[in-house]
C-alpha positions in Angstrom: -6.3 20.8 5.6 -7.5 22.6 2.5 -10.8 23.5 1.9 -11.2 19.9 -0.4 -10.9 18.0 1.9 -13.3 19.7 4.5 -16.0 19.5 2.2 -15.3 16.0 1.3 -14.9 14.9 5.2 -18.7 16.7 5.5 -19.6 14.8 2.3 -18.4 11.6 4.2 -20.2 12.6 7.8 -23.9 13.3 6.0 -23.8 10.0 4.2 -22.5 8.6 7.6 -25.7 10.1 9.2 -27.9 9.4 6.3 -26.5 5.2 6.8 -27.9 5.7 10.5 -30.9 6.9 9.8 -31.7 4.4 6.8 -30.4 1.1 9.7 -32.7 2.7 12.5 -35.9 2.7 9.8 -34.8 -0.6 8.9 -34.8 -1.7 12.8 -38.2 -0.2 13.1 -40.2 -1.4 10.3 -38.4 -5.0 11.2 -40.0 -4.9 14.4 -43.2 -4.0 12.6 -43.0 -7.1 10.6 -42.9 -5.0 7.6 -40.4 -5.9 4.5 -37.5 -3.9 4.7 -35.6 -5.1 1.2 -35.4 -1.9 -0.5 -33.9 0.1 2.4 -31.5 -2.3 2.5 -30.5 -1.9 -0.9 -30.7 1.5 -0.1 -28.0 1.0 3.0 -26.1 -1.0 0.6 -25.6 1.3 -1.8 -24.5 3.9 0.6 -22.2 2.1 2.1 -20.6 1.5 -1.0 -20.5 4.4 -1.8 -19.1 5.7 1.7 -16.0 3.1 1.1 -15.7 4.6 -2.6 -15.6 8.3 -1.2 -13.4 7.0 2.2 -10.7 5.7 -0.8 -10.6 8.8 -2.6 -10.0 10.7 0.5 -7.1 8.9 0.9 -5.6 8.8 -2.5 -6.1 13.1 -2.1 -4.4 13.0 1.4 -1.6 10.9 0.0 -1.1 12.8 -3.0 -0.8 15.9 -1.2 1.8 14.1 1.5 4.0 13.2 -1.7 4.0 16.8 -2.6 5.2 18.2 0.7 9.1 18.8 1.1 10.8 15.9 3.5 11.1 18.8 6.0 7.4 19.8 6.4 6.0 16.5 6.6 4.5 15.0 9.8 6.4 13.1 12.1 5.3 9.3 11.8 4.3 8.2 16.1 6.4 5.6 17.5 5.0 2.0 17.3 3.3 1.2 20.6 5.9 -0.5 23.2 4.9 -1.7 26.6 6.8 0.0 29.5 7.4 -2.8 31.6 
Protein backbone atom coordinates (compact mmCIF):
# COMPACT_ATOMS: atom_id res chain seq x y z
CA UNK A 1 0.00 0.00 0.00
CA UNK A 2 1.75 3.30 -0.73
CA UNK A 3 2.25 5.75 1.69
CA UNK A 4 -1.26 7.68 0.18
CA UNK A 5 -3.17 5.63 1.10
CA UNK A 6 -1.84 5.01 4.83
CA UNK A 7 -2.24 8.50 5.56
CA UNK A 8 -5.65 8.65 4.05
CA UNK A 9 -6.77 5.26 5.98
CA UNK A 10 -5.39 7.35 9.35
CA UNK A 11 -7.25 10.41 8.03
CA UNK A 12 -10.36 8.10 7.84
CA UNK A 13 -9.69 6.25 11.53
CA UNK A 14 -9.30 10.01 13.40
CA UNK A 15 -12.55 11.25 12.00
CA UNK A 16 -13.94 7.73 12.84
CA UNK A 17 -12.82 8.41 16.50
CA UNK A 18 -13.63 12.00 16.42
CA UNK A 19 -17.71 10.64 15.19
CA UNK A 20 -17.46 8.53 18.59
CA UNK A 21 -16.52 10.87 20.63
CA UNK A 22 -19.00 13.66 19.23
CA UNK A 23 -22.24 10.49 19.58
CA UNK A 24 -20.99 9.70 23.25
CA UNK A 25 -21.19 13.79 24.12
CA UNK A 26 -24.32 13.76 22.44
CA UNK A 27 -25.58 10.59 24.67
CA UNK A 28 -24.40 12.40 27.68
CA UNK A 29 -25.68 15.82 27.43
CA UNK A 30 -29.15 13.89 26.21
CA UNK A 31 -29.31 12.28 29.48
CA UNK A 32 -28.73 15.72 30.97
CA UNK A 33 -31.65 17.00 29.29
CA UNK A 34 -29.54 19.39 27.63
CA UNK A 35 -30.07 20.38 23.75
CA UNK A 36 -27.80 18.53 21.69
CA UNK A 37 -28.61 20.17 18.04
CA UNK A 38 -25.39 21.54 17.10
CA UNK A 39 -23.31 18.42 17.92
CA UNK A 40 -25.48 16.75 15.80
CA UNK A 41 -24.93 18.91 13.04
CA UNK A 42 -21.57 18.48 13.96
CA UNK A 43 -21.87 14.40 13.65
CA UNK A 44 -23.56 15.11 10.55
CA UNK A 45 -21.14 16.82 8.92
CA UNK A 46 -18.52 14.33 9.79
CA UNK A 47 -20.17 11.69 8.64
CA UNK A 48 -20.45 13.11 5.44
CA UNK A 49 -17.53 13.86 5.17
CA UNK A 50 -16.29 10.23 6.33
CA UNK A 51 -18.45 8.76 3.27
CA UNK A 52 -16.86 11.63 0.87
CA UNK A 53 -13.22 10.56 2.00
CA UNK A 54 -14.34 6.50 2.20
CA UNK A 55 -15.31 7.22 -1.84
CA UNK A 56 -12.20 8.71 -2.72
CA UNK A 57 -10.26 5.92 -1.17
CA UNK A 58 -11.86 3.76 -3.36
CA UNK A 59 -11.62 5.61 -6.56
CA UNK A 60 -7.44 5.74 -5.61
CA UNK A 61 -7.52 1.93 -4.84
CA UNK A 62 -9.27 1.28 -8.14
CA UNK A 63 -7.19 3.45 -10.10
CA UNK A 64 -4.18 1.91 -8.91
CA UNK A 65 -5.80 -1.79 -9.53
CA UNK A 66 -6.32 -0.68 -13.26
CA UNK A 67 -2.68 0.26 -13.47
CA UNK A 68 -1.34 -3.06 -12.31
CA UNK A 69 -0.35 -5.79 -15.08
CA UNK A 70 -3.14 -8.76 -15.26
CA UNK A 71 -0.30 -10.87 -13.78
CA UNK A 72 0.37 -8.90 -10.43
CA UNK A 73 -3.06 -8.39 -9.58
CA UNK A 74 -4.79 -10.08 -6.55
CA UNK A 75 -6.58 -13.13 -6.91
CA UNK A 76 -10.46 -12.35 -6.55
CA UNK A 77 -11.86 -15.26 -3.32
CA UNK A 78 -14.26 -17.73 -4.43
CA UNK A 79 -17.92 -16.81 -3.82
CA UNK A 80 -19.06 -18.46 -0.60
CA UNK A 81 -20.53 -22.19 -1.22
CA UNK A 82 -21.92 -24.28 1.55
CA UNK A 83 -20.15 -27.66 1.93
CA UNK A 84 -22.87 -29.88 2.43
Amino acid sequence: MSAGLKQIDLDIAEVERCIVAKNETIIAGLTKGRDTIDEEGEVDFMNRTLQEMQVARRKIVSGLRALMPAKKRPRKAPPFSAVG
